[in-house]
C-alpha atoms as a printed R data frame, in Angstrom:
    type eleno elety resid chain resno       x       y       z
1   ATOM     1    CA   UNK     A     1  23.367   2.903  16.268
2   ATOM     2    CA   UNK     A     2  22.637   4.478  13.317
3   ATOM     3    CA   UNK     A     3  19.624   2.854  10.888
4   ATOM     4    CA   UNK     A     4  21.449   0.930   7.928
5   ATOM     5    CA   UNK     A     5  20.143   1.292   4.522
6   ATOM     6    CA   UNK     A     6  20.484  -1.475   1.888
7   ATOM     7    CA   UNK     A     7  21.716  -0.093  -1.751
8   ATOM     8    CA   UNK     A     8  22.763  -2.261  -4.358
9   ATOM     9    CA   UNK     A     9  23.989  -5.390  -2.319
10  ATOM    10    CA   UNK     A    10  25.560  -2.731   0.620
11  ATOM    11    CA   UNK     A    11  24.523  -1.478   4.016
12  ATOM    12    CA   UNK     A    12  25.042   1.954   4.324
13  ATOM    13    CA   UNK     A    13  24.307   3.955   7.508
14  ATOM    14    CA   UNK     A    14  21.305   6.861   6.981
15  ATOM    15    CA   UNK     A    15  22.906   9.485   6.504
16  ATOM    16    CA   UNK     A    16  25.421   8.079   3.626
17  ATOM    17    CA   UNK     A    17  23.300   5.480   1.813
18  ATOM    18    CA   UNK     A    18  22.755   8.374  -1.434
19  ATOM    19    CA   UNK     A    19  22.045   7.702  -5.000
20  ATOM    20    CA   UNK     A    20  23.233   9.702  -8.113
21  ATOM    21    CA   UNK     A    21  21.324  12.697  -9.095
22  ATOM    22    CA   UNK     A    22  21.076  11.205 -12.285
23  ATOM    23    CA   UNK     A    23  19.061   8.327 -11.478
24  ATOM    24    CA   UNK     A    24  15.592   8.049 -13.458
25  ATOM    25    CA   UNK     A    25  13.824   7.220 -10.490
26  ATOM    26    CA   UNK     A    26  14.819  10.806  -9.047
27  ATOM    27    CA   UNK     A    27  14.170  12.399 -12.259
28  ATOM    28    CA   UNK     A    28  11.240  11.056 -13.383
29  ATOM    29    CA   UNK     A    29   9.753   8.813 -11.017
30  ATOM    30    CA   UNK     A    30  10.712   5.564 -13.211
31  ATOM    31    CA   UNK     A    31  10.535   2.760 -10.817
32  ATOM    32    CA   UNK     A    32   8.585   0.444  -8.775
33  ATOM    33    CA   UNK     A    33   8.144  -0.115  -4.952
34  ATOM    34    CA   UNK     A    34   6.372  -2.212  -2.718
35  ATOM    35    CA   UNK     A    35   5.660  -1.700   0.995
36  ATOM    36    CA   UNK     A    36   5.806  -4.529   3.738
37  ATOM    37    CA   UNK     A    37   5.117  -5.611   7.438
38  ATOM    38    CA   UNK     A    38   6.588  -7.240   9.924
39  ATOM    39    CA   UNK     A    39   5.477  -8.478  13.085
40  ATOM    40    CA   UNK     A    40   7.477  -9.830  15.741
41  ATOM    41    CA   UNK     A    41  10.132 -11.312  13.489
42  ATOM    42    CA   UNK     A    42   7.398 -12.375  10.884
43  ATOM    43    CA   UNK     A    43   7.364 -10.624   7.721
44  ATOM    44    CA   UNK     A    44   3.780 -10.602   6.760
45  ATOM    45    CA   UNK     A    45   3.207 -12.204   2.962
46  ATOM    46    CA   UNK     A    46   7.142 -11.890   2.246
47  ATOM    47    CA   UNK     A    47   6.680 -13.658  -0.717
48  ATOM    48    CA   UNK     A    48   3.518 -12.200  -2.184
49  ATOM    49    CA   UNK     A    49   4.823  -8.860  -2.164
50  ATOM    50    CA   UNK     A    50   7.937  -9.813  -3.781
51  ATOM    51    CA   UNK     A    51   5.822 -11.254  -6.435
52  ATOM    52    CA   UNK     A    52   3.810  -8.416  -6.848
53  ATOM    53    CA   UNK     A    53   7.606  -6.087  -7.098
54  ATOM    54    CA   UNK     A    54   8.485  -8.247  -9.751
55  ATOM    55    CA   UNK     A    55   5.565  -7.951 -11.852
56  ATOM    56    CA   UNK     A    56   5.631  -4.433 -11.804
57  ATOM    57    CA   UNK     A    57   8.952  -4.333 -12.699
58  ATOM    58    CA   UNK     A    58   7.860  -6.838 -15.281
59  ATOM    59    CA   UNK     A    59   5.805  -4.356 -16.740
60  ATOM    60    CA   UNK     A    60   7.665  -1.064 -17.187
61  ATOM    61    CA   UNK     A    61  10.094  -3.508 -18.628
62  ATOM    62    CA   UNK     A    62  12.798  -2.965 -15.759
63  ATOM    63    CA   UNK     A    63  14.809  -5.410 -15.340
64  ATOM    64    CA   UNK     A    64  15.449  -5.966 -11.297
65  ATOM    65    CA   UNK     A    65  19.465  -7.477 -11.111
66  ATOM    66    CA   UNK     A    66  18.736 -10.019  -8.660
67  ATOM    67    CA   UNK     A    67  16.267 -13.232  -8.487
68  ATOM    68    CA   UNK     A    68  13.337 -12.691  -5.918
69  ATOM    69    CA   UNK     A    69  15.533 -15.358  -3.234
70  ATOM    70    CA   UNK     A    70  18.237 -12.772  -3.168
71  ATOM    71    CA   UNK     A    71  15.730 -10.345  -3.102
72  ATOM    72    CA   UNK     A    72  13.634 -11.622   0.614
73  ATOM    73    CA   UNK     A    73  17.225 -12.746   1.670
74  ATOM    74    CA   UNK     A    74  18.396  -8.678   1.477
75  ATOM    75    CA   UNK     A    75  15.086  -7.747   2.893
76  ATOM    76    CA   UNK     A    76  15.391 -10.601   5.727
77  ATOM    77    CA   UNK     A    77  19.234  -9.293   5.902
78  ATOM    78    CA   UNK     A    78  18.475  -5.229   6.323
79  ATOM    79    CA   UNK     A    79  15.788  -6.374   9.370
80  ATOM    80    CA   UNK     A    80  18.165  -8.361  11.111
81  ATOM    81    CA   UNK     A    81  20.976  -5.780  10.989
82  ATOM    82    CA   UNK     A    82  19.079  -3.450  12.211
83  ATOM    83    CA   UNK     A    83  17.323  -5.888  15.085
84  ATOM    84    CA   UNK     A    84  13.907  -4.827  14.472
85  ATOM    85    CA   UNK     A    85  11.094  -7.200  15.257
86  ATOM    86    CA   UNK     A    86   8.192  -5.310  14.103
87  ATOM    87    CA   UNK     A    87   8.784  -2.913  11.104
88  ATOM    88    CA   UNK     A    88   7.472  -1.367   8.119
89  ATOM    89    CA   UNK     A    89   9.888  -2.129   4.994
90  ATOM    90    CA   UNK     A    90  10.296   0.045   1.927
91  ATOM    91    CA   UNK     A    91  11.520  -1.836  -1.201
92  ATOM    92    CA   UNK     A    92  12.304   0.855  -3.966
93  ATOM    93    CA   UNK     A    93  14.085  -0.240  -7.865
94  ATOM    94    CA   UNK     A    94  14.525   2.518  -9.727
95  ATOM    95    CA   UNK     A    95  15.889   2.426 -13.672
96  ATOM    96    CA   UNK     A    96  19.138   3.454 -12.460
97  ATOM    97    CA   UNK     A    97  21.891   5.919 -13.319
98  ATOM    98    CA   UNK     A    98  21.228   7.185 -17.017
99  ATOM    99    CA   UNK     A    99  21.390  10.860 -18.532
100 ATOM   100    CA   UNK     A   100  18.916  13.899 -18.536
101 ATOM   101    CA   UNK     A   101  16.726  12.124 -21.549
102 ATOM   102    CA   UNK     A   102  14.063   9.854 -21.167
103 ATOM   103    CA   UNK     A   103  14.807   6.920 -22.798
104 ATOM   104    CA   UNK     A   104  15.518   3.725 -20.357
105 ATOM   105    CA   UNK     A   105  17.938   2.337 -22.365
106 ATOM   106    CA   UNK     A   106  20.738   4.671 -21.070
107 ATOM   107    CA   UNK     A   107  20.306   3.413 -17.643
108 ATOM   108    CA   UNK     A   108  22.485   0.312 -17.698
109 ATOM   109    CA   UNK     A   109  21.329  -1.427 -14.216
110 ATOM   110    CA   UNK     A   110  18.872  -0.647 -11.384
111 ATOM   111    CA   UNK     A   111  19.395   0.865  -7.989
112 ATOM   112    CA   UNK     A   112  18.046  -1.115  -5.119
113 ATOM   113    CA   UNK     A   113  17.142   0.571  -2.249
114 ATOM   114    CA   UNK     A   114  15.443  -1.432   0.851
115 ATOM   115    CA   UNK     A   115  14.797   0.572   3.821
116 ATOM   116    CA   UNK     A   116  13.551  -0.730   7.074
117 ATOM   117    CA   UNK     A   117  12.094   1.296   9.657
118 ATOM   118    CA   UNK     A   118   9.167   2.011  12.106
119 ATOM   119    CA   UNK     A   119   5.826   3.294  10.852
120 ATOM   120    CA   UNK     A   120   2.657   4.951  12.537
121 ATOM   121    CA   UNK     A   121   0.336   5.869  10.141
122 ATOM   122    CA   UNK     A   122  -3.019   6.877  12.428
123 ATOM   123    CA   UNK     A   123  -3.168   7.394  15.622
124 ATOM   124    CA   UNK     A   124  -4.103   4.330  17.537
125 ATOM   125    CA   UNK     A   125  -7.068   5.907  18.932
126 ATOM   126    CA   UNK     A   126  -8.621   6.080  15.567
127 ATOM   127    CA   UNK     A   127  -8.777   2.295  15.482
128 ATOM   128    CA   UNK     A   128 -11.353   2.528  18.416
129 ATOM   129    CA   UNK     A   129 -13.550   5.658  17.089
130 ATOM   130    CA   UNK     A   130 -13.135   5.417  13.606
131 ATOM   131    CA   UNK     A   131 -11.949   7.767  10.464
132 ATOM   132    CA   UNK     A   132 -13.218  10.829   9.086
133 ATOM   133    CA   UNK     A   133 -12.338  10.964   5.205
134 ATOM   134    CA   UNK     A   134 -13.537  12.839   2.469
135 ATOM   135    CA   UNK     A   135 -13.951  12.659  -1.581
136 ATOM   136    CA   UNK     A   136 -11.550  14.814  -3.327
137 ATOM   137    CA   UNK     A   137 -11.459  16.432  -6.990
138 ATOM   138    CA   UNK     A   138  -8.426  14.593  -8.387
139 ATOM   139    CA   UNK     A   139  -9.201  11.805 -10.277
140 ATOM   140    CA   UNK     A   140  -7.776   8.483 -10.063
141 ATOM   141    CA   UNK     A   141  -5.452   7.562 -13.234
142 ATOM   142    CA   UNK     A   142  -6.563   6.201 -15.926
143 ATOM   143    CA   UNK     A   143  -5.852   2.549 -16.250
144 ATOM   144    CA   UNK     A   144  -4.672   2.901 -20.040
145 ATOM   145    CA   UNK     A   145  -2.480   5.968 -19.403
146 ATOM   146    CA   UNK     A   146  -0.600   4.651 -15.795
147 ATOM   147    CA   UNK     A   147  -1.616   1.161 -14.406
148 ATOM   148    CA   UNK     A   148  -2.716   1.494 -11.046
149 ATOM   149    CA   UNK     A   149  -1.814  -2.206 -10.596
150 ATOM   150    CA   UNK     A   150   1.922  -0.992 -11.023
151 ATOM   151    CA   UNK     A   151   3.356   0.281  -7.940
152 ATOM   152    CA   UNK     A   152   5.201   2.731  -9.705
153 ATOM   153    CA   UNK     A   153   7.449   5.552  -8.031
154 ATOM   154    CA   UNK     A   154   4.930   8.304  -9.407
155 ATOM   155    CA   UNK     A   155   2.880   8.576  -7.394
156 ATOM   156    CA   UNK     A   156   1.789  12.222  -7.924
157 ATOM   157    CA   UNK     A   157  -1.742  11.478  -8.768
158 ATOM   158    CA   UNK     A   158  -2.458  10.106  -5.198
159 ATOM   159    CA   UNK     A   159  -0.145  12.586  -3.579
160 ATOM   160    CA   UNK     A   160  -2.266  15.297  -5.086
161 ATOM   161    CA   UNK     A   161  -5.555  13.892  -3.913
162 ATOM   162    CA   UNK     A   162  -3.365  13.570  -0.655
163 ATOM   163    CA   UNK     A   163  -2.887  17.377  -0.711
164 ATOM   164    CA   UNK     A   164  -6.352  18.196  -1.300
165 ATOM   165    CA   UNK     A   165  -7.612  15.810   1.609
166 ATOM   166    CA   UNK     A   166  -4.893  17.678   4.293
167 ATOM   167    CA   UNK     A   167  -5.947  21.035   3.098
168 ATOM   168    CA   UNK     A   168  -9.171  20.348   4.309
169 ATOM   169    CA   UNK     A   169  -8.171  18.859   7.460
170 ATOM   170    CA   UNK     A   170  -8.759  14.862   6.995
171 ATOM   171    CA   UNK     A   171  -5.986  12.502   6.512
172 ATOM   172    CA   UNK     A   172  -7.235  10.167   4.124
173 ATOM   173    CA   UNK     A   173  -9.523  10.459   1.063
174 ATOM   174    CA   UNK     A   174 -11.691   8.694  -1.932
175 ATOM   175    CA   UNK     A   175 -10.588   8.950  -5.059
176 ATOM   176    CA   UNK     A   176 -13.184   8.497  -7.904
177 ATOM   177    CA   UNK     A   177 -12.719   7.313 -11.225
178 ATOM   178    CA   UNK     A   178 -13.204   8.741 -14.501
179 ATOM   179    CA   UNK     A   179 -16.456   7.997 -14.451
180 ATOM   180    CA   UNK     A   180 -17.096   8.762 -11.065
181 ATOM   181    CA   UNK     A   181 -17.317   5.709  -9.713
182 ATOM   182    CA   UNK     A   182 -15.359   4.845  -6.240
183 ATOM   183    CA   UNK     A   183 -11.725   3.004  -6.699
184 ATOM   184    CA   UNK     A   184  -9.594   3.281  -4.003
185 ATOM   185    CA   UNK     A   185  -7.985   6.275  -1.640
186 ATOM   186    CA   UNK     A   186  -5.194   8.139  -1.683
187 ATOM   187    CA   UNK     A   187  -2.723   5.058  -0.143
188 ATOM   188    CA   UNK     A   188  -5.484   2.581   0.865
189 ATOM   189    CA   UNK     A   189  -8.498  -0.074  -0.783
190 ATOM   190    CA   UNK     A   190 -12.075   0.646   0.494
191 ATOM   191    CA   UNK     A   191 -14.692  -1.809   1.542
192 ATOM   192    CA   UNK     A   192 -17.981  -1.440   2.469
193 ATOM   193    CA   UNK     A   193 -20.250  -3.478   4.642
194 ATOM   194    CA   UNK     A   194 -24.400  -3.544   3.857
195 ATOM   195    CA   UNK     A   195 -26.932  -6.050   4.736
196 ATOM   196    CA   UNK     A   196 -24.063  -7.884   6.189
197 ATOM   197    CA   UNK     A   197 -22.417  -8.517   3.139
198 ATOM   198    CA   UNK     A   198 -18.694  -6.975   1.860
199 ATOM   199    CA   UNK     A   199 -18.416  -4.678  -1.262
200 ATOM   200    CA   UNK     A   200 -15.133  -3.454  -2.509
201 ATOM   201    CA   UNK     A   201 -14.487  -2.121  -6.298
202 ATOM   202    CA   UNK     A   202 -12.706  -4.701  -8.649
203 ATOM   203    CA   UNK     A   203  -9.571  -3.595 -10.020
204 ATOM   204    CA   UNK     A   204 -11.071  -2.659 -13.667
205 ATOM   205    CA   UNK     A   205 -12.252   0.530 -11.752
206 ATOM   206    CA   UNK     A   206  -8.599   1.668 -10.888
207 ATOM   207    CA   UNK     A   207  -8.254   0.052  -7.448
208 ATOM   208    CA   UNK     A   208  -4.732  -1.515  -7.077
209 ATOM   209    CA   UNK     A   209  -5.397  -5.569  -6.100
210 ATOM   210    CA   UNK     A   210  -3.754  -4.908  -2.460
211 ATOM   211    CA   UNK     A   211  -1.972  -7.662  -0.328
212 ATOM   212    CA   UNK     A   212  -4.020  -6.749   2.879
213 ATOM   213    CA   UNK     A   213  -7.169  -5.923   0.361
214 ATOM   214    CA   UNK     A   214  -7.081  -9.639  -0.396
215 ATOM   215    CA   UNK     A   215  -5.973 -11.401   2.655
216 ATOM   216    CA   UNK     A   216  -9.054  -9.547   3.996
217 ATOM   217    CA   UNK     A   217 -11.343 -11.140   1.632
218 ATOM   218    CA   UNK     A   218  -9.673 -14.514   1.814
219 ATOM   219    CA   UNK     A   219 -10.904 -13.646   6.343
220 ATOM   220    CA   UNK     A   220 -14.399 -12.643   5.090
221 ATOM   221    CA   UNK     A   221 -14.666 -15.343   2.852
222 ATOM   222    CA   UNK     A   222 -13.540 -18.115   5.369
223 ATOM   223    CA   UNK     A   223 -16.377 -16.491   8.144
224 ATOM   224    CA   UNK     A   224 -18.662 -17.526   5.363
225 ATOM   225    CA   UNK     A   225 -19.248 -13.539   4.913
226 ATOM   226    CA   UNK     A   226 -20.368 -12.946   1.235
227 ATOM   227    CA   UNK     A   227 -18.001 -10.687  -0.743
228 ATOM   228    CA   UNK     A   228 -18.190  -8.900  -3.748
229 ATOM   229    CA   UNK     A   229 -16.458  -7.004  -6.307
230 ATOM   230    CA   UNK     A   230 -18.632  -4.572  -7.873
231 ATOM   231    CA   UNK     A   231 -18.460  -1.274  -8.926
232 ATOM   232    CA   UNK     A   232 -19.420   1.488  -6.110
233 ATOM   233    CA   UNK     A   233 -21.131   4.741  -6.218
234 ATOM   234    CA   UNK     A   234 -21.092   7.377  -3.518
235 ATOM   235    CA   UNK     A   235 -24.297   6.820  -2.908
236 ATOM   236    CA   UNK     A   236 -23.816   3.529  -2.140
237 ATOM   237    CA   UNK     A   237 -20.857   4.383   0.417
238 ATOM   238    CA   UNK     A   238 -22.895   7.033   2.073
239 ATOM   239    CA   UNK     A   239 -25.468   4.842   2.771
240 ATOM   240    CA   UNK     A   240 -22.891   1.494   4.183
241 ATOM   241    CA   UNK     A   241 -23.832  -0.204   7.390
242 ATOM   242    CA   UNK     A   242 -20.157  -0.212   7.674
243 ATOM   243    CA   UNK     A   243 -16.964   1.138   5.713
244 ATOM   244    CA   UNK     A   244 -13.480   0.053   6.322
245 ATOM   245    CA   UNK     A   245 -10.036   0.894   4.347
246 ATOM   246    CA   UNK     A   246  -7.345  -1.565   4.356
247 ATOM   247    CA   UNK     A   247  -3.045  -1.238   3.379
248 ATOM   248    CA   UNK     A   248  -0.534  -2.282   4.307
249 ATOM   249    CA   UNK     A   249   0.868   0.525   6.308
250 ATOM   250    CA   UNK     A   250  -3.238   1.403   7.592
251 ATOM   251    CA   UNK     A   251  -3.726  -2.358   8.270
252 ATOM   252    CA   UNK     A   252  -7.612  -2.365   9.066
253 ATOM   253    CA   UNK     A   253  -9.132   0.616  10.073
254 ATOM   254    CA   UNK     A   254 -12.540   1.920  10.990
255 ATOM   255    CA   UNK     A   255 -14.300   4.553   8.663
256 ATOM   256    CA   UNK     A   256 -17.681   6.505  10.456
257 ATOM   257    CA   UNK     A   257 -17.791   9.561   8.344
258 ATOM   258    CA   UNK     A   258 -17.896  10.420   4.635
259 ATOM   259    CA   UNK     A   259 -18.418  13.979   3.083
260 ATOM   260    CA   UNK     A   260 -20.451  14.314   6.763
261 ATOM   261    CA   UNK     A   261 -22.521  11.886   6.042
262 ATOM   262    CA   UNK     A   262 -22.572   9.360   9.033
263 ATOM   263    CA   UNK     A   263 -21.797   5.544   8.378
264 ATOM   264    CA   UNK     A   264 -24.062   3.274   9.998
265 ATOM   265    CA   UNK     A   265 -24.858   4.405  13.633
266 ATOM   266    CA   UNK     A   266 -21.236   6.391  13.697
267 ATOM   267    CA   UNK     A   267 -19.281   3.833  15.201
268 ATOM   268    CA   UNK     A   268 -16.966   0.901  14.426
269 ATOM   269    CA   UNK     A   269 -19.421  -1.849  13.174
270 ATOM   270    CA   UNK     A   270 -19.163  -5.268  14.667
271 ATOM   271    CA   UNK     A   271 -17.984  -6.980  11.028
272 ATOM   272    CA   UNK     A   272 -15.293  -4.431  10.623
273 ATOM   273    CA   UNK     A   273 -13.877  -4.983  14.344
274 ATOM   274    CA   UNK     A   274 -13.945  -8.464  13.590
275 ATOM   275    CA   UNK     A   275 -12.311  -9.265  10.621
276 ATOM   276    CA   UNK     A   276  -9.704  -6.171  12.448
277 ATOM   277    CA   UNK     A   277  -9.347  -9.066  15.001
278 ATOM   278    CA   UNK     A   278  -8.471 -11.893  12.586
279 ATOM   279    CA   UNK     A   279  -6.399  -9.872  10.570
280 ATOM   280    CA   UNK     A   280  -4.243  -9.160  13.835
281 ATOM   281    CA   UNK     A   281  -3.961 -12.637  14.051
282 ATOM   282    CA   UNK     A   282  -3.088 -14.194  10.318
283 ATOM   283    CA   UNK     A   283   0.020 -11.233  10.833
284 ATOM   284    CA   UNK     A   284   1.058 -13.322  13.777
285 ATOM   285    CA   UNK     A   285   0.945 -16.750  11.014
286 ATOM   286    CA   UNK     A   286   1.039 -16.064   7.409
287 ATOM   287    CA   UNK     A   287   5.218 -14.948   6.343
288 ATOM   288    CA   UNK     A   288   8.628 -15.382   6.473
289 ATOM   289    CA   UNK     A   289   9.901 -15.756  10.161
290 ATOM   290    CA   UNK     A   290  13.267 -14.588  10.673
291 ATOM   291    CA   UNK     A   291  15.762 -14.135  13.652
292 ATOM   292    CA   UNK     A   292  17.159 -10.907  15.288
């Protein structure tokens, strides 16, 4: 059976779900996204992801042609026609159809696109041994020019820090800030682990405020581990007891190597493998159950 595609209140298989060449968010990346989980038949924070669509949309001033219940009812719907249990779910509103300028106004109503699918982002063996990542040139953007707390459908400044990690040979990267302080990597949120307590940059340094970033925090702050958001140097990451990224497509994953500098003794540390362990298990609790 071929994958069906929601667009615009349709299912479409794959191969014809297709939007006009004219649409803004082909031509210039003028949209908004969000990217979900779901574990057997449990979409994981369903609703806190919608709300976090919605105020990005809020903020480019796009204007998303259905309420956020119609909205986790079509996500809810694409899952169960296509009978998957455990997915990864792609939520994409672009301006719409408009003309070859820029201005929004000539795009008369968005173009919903929900796609839901499978997803392996690292291989499973790097869970056990941990990541290798590196710091690349690019810089993160500037809050005042794009807001990295938009999920926006540009996403050229992390896929060019992206390029720059692969050319090198790692998969994942840090991306500094303009001042050269740490704020997030290419597609996931940092944290570090020293003296037993959890670091990770606030959002004023350029870090997006992540779903899984937070329901992390909300884990280390209910195993009474202290947590903090401060601002992070490299020095301060080279020299972690631990260091851990976190998305929603990543989940929780190890990190023992930075620029070649070992983390800690070079291994998983036992904080990160256990807040890992609790995170498996809030996926199992915390969403929107649904049937197939």
């Amino acid at each position: 059976m071929s994958l069906k595609i929601y667009l615009d209140g349709k299912m479409f298989n794959k191969e014809d779900a297709k939007i006009s060449v004219f649409d803004h968010g082909l031509l210039y990346g003028d949209g908004v996204f969000e990217g979900i989980r779901s574990y057997s038949s449990l979409v994981f924070k369903l609703n806190e992801h919608v709300d976090r669509l919605y105020e990005s949309a809020h903020t480019i001033m796009l204007q998303i042609p259905i309420n956020k219940k119609q909205m986790i009812k079509a996500i809810i719907d694409t899952l169960k026609i296509n009978k998957l249990k455990d997915a990864y779910i792609r939520v994409v509103v672009t301006r719409g159809v408009g003309d070859l300028g820029l201005d929004p106004r000539k795009c008369k109503v968005a173009t919903i696109i929900i796609i839901t699918d499978n997803i392996v982002l690292y291989p499973k063996e790097l869970y056990q041994k941990g990541l290798e990542i590196i710091t690349v040139p690019t810089v993160r953007n500037l809050a005042n020019a794009i807001d990295p707390q938009v999920k926006s459908l540009n996403y050229l400044n992390n896929i060019m820090a992206k390029i720059e990690a692969t050319n090198s040979g790692y998969q994942e990267a840090i991306m500094l800030n303009s001042m050269g302080l740490v704020a997030e990597c290419t597609g996931d949120n940092i944290f570090l682990i020293k003296n037993k307590q959890l670091y990770t940059p606030p959002q004023s340094m350029g870090t997006l405020r992540g779903i899984t970033r937070d329901a992390v925090m909300e884990i280390a702050k209910k195993a009474k581990i202290k947590t903090h958001e401060s601002m992070l140097t490299r020095h301060e990451v080279f020299n972690a007891d631990e260091l851990f990224l976190t998305g929603t497509a990543a989940e929780v994953i190890p990190v023992v190597k930075v620029d070649s500098r070992l983390i800690g003794d070079g291994k998983p540390g036992k904080i990160t493998l256990s807040l890992l362990n609790e995170f498996n298990k809030i996926t199992r609790k915390d969403g929107v159950k649904y049937t197939v």
